[in-house]
C-alpha positions in Angstrom: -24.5 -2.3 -32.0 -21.6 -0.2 -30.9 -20.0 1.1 -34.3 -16.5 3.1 -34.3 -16.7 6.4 -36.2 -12.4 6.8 -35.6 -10.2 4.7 -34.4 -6.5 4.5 -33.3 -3.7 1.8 -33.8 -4.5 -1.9 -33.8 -3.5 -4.0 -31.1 -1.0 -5.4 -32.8 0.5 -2.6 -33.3 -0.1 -1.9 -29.6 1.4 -5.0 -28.5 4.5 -4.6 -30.4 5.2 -1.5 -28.8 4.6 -3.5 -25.5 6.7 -5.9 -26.2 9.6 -3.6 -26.8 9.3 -1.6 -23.6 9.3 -4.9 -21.5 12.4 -5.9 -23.1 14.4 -2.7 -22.5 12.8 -2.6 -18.6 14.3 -6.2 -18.2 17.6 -4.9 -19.6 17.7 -1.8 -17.2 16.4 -3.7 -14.1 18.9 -6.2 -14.4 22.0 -3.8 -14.5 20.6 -2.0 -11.1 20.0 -4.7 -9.9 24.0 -5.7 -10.7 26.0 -2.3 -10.3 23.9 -0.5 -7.6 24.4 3.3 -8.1 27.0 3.2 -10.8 24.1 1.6 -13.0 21.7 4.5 -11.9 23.9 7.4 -12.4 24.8 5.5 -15.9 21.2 5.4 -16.9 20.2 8.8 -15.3 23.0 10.5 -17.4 21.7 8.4 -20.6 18.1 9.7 -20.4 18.1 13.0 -18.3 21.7 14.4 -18.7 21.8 14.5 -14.8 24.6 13.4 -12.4 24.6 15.6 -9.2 26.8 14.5 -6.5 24.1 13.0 -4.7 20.9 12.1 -5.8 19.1 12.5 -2.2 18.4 16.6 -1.5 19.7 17.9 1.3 18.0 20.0 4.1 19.3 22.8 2.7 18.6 22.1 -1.4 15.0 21.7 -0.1 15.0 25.0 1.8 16.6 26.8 -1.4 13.8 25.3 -3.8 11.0 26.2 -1.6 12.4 29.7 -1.7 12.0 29.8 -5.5 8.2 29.1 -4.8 5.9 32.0 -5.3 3.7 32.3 -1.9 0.4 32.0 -4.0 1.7 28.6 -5.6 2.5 27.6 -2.1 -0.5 28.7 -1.0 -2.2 27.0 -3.8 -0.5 23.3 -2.8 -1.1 23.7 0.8 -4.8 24.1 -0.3 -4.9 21.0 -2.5 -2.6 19.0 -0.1 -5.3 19.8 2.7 -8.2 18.3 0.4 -6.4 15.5 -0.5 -5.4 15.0 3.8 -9.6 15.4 4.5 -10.4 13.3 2.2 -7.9 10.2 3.1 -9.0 11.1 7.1 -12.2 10.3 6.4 -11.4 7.0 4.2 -8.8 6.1 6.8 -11.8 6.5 9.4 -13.9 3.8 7.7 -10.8 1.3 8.9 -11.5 -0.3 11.7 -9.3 -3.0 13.8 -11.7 -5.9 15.2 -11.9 -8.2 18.0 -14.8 -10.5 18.3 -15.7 -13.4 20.7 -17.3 -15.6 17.7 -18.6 -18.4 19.8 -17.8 -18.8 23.5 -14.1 -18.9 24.3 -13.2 -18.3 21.1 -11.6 -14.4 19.8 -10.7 -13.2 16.6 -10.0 -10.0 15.2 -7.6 -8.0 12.9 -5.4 -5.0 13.1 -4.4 -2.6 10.2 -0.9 -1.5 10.2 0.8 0.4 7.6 3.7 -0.8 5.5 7.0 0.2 6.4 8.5 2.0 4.3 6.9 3.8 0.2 8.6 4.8 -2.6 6.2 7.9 -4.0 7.0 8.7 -7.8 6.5 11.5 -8.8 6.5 12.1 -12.7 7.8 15.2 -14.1 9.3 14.3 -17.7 7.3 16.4 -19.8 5.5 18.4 -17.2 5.8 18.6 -13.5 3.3 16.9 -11.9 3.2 18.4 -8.7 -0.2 17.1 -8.2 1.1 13.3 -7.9 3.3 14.3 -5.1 -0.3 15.1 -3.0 -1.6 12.2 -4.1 1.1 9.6 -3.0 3.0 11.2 -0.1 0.0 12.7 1.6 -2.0 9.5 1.5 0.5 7.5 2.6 1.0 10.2 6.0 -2.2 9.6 6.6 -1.9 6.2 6.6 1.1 6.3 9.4 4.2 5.4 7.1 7.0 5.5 8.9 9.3 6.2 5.6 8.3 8.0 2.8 11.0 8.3 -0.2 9.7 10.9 -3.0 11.4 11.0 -5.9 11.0 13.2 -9.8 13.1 13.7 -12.4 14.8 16.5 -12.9 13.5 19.6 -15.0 16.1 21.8 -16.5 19.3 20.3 -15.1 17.9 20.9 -11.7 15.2 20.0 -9.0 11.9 21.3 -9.3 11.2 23.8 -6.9 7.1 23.1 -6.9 7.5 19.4 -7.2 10.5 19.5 -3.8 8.0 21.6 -2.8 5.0 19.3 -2.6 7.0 16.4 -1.9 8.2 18.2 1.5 4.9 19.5 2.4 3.5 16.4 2.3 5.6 14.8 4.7 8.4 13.1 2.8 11.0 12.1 4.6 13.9 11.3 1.8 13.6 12.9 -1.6 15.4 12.2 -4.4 15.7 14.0 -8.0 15.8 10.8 -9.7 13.8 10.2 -12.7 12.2 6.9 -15.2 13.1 3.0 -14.4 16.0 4.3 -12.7 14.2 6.1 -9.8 11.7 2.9 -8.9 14.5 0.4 -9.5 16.5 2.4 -7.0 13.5 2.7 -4.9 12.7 -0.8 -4.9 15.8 -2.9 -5.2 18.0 -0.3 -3.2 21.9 0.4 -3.8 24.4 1.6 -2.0 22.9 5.4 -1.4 19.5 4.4 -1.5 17.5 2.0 1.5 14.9 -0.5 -0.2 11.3 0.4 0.4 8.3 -2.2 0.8 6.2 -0.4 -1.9 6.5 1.5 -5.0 3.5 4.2 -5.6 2.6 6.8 -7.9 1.8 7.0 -11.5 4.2 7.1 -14.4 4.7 6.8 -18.3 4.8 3.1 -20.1 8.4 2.5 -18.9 7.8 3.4 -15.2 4.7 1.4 -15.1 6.3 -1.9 -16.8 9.1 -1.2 -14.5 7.1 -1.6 -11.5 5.2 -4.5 -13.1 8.4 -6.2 -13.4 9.5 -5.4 -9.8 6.1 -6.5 -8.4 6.4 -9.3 -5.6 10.0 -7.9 -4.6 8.0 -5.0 -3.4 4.5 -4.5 -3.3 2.4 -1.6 -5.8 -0.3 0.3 -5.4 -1.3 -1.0 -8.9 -1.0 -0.8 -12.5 -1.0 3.0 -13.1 0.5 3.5 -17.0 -0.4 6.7 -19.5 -4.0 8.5 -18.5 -6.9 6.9 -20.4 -10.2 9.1 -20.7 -13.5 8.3 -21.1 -16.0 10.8 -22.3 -19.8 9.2 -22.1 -22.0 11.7 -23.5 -25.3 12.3 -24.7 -27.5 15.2 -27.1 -27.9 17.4 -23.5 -24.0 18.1 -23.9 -22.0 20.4 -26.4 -19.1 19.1 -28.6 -16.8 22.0 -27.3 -17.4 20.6 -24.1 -16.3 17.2 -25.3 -13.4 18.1 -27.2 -12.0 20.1 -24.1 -12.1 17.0 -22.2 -10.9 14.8 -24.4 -7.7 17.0 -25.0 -6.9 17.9 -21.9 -6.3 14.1 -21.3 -4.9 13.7 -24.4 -2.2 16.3 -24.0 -0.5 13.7 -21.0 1.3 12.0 -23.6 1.5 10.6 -27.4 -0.1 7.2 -25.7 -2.3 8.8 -24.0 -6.1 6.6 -25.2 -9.2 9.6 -25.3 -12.3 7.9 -26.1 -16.2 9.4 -27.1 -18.6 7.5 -26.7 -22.5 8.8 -27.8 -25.5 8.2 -28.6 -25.7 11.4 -30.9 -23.8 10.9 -34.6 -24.4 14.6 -34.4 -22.4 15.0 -32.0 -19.8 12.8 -32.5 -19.2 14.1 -35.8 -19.3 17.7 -34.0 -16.8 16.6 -31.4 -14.0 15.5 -34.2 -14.6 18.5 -36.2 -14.1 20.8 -32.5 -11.3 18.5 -31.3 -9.4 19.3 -35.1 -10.7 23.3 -34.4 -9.0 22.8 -31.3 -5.9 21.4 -32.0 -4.9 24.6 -34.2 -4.6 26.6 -31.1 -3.6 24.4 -28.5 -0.5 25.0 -26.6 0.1 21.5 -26.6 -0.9 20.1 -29.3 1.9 18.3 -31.0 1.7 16.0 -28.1 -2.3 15.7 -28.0 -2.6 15.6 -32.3 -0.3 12.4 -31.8 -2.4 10.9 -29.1 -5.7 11.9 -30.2 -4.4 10.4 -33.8 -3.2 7.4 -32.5 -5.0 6.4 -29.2 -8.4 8.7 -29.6 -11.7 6.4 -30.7 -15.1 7.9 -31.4 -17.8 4.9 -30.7 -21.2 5.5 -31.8 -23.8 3.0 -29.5 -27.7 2.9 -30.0 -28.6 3.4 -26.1 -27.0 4.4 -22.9 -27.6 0.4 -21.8 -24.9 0.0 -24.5 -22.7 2.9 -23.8 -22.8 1.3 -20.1 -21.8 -1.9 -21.5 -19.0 -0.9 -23.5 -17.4 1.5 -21.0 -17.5 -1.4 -18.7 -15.8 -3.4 -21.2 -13.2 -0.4 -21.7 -12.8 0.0 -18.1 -10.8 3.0 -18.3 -9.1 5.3 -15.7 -11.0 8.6 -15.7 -14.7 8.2 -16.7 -16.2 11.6 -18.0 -20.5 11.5 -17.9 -22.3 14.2 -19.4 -25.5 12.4 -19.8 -29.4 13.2 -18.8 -28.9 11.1 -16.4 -25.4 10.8 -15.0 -26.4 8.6 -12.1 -27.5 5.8 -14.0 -23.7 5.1 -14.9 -22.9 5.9 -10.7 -25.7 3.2 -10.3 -24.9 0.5 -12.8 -21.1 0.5 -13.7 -19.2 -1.9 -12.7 -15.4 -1.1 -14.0 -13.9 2.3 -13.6 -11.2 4.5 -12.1 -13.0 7.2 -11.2 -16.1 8.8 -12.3 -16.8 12.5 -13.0 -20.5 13.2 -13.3 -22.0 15.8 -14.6 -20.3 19.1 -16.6 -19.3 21.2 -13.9 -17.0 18.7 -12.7 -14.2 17.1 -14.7 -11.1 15.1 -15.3 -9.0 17.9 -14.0 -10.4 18.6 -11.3 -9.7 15.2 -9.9 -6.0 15.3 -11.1 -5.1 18.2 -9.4 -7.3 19.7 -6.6 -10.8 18.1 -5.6 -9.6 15.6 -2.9 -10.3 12.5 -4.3 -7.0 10.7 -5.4 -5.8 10.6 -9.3 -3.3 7.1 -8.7 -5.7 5.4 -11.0 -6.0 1.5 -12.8 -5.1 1.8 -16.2 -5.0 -0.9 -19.0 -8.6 -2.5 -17.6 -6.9 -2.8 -13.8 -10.0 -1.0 -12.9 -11.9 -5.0 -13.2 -10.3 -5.8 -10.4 -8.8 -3.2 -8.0 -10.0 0.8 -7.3 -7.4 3.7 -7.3 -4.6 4.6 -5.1 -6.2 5.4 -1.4 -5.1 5.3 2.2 -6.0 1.4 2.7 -3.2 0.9 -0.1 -0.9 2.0 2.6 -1.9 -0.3 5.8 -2.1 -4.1 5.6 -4.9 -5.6 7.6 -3.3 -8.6 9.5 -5.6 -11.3 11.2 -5.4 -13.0 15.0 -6.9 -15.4 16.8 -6.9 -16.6 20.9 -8.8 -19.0 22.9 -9.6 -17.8 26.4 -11.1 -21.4 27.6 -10.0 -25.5 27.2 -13.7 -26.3 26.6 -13.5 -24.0 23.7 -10.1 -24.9 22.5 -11.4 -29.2 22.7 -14.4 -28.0 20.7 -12.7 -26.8 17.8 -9.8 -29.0 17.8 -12.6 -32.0 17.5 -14.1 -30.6 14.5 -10.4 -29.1 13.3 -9.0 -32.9 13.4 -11.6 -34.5 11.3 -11.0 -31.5 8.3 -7.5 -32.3 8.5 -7.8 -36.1 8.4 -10.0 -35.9 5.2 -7.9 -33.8 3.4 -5.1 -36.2 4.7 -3.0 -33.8 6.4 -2.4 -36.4 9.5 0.1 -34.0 11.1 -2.2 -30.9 11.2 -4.8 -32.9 12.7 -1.9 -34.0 15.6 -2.0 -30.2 16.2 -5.2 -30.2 16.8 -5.4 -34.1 18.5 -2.7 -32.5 21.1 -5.4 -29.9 22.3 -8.3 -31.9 22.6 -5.6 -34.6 24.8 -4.8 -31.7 26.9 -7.9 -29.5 27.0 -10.6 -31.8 26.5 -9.6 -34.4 28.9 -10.5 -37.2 25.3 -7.8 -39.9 24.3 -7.3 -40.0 20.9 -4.5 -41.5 19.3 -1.8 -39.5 17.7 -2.5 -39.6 13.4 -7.0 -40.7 13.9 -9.6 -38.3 13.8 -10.9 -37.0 16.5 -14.4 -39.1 17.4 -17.4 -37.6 16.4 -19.1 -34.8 18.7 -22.2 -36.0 20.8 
């Protein structure tokens, strides 16, 4: 049985903190919603001391931060960008429209078009994340957006240049230094500077994820993407420095930020606190991970990796770390999961900033019923249906009249009554079912 050597704040403790952060979103949402721009500029001056003249960068403003870019850092998001772009190609290549004749006379088939218009966030509170701006605008080009807004807090009192940077590299069309609730709510509900997209994207702290839980069925989401979880699943062929370095990494995201072990080895789960503590004293950023890793970080001793599959399934966190003997036996067998990273020489990081494979991942146990952000989050697949031939049309509408009639719709079955009248060359009454087929 699965027995916790550490453990973080109770969930009711985690639930009042919830609750809190749904209220204020409610609040702010509302105002926008009310007072257009004045409400935005209100709230971005409240929580990042900004008020430009216009939110939306200019040709220009974008020229003049990519010429603050070192060459090599350019070089070095071109190069991610382009593994990100192959990777979406291929995805978007599995994505095929269809057109089938499924009995004589009768087509069907669907199309996959892409939404509209996106709203890409972009976070950049703490640190600029110039890696989400890769993983949202770039996946969405490929997809064949039409419109793609970007949009990041500012950093300084200004834009920043490597996150402008990313953002117009990728393809955006609009971007906008606009930060927290106040950025998607302009995104999504639109004011008088800013157009309404059909979709919000992108990962963000609690307040922009409840945000675009709130706003969900005004506009569509990629999905529930709130502070990084991490998983490590590890065995006694792994190291505890190993361990803790993964675990803080994550950690460092933010003071809510869950890192979980989970072992089969009390040796080295005991080892792992004792290196994550070792750690902490030189980490650059280690107010911000000591807080999480107090808080939000679990160690979980289970007696086999059946079990460690079992509770990481129950977990279902975002980022899945397996250091195991046998790191294919979690590829094979789990079931809820963000994304996995198998085997030491790959990690967490990787995937967040560089690999290819997108980091928009389910947090809060989304991962039981939807995968990570990808190109088909972009493009909606729409159905059709003709009939080339009356017989074909009188066949179905026999069979279609009789569903209709026992579920007591009489006028769908008159829908289908009028075809077989017309097609079929048979008399049946307006409101009966059709009679039965020979």
């Amino acid at each position: 049985m699965a027995k916790f050597l550490k453990s973080g704040l109770d969930k009711a403790e985690r639930d009042d903190a919830d609750a809190k952060v749904r209220a204020m979103v409610e609040e702010i949402l509302g105002d926008i919603e009310a007072r257009g721009d004045a409400a935005v500029r209100d709230f971005s001056v409240k929580f990042d001391d900004w008020r430009p003249d216009s939110f939306r960068l200019s040709e220009q403003e974008i020229e003049a931060a990519l010429a603050k870019v070192a060459k090599r850092d350019l070089d070095d998001i071109r190069f991610a960008q382009e593994q990100v772009r192959n990777f979406a190609t291929i995805q978007k290549e599995t994505m095929r429209d269809v057109e089938v004749e499924t009995m004589p006379g009768v087509v069907l088939g669907h199309k996959n078009i892409p939404v509209n218009s996106v709203g890409c966030y972009v976070p950049g509170g703490k640190y600029p994340m110039i890696a989400s701006a890769h993983m949202s605008v770039v996946t969405a080009k490929v997809a064949g957006v039409p419109r793609i807004v970007a949009s990041a807090p500012p950093q300084g009192g200004a834009a920043h240049p490597a996150i402008v940077a990313a953002m117009h590299l990728g393809g955006a069309d609009e971007i906008l230094v606009l930060g927290g609730i106040q950025a998607v709510a302009a995104m999504a509900l639109g004011t008088e500077s800013v157009a309404p997209v059909d979709m919000l994207v992108g990962p963000g702290n609690m307040f922009v994820a409840e945000a675009k839980r709130q706003l969900y069925g005004r506009v569509g989401i990629d999905l529930f993407a709130g502070p990084t979880e991490t998983l490590i699943i590890a065995d006694d062929t792994v190291d505890a420095e190993l361990c803790a370095i993964d675990l803080l990494g994550q950690a460092e995201h933010g003071p809510t930020s869950p890192a979980i072990l989970l072992t089969t080895s009390e040796t080295l789960a005991r080892d792992t606190m004792r290196e994550v503590e070792r750690q902490l004293e030189v980490l650059p950023t280690a107010e911000i991970a000591r807080e999480s890793w107090v808080n939000y970080g679990a160690v979980i001793l289970c007696d086999s990796r059946e079990e460690m599959r079992v509770e990481a399934d129950a977990l279902a966190f975002e980022h899945v770390q397996v250091m195991t003997e046998d790191p294919d036996y979690f590829l094979d067998n789990m079931t809820n999961y963000g994304a996995l990273f198998l085997g030491p020489r790959t990690n967490v990081s990787y995937g967040d900033k560089v690999i290819g494979t997108n980091h928009t991942l389910p947090t809060k146990r989304a991962a039981r019923y939807t995968g990570g952000l990808w190109v088909g989050k972009f493009i909606k697949t729409h159905t059709y249906q003709r009939i080339l031939t009356d017989e074909a049309s009188a066949r179905v509408g026999e069979y279609c009249s009789r569903l209709c009639m026992l579920e007591g719709f009489a006028g769908h079955a008159e829908q289908a009554n009028a075809r077989v009248r017309r097609y079929g060359g048979r008399n049946i009454e307006p409101y009966t079912a059709a009679e039965p087929l020979s």
